[in-house]
N, C-alpha and C positions, 0 to 999 in steps of 0.2 A: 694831780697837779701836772701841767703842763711844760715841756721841756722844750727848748730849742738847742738839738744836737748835731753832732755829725754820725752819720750814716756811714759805713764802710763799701766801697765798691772798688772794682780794677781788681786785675791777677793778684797771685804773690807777689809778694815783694814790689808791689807798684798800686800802688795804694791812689782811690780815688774817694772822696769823699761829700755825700748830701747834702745839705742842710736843712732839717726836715724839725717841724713840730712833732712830739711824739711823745705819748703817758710816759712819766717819770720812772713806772715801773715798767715798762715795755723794756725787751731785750735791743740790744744795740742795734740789729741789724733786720729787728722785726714790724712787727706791725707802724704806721705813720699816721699821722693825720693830715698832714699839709708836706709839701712841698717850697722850697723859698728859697733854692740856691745851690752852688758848690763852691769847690774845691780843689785845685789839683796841687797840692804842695810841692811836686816833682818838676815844675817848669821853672823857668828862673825868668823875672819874677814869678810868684808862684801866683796862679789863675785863684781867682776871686769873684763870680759875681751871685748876688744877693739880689732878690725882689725886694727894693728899698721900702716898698707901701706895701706887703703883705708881711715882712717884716716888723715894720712898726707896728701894723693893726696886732699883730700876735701879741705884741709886747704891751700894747695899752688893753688886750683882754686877760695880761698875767700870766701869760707866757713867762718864764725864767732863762735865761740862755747858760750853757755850759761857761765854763771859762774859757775855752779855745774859741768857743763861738762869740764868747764879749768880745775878745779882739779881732774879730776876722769882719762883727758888726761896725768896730769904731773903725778900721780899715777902711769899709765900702762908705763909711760917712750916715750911718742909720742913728745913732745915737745921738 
């Protein structure tokens, strides 16, 4: 099954974040399938952008999105 998560990047303590399709069992910060975005929760407001149409296609082939990633979708306006 298919997941839509966040990725981890950036140093310690300064956290940057992917948002990447990837096997529901794959490790956090392993193997991907797709690429579709980030993250940066550390700017105020915090950076946001999302491939709005590779986004959606994931999600009408069953893709599932994390729960930080449902809100960071309804955010950018995907849903």
């Amino acid at each position: 099954m298919l997941r839509i998560r966040l990725r981890r990047t950036g140093a310690k303590k300064r956290p940057n974040y992917r948002v990447v399709v990837a096997e529901a069992l794959a490790p956090r910060d392993g193997r991907f399938v797709d690429l579709i975005g980030f993250y940066d929760p550390l700017t105020d407001p915090a950076t946001v952008r999302i491939d709005q149409d590779k986004a959606r296609e994931w999600l009408q082939k069953g893709a599932r999105p994390s729960d930080r990633v449902a809100k960071l979708l309804a955010q950018a306006g995907v849903t």
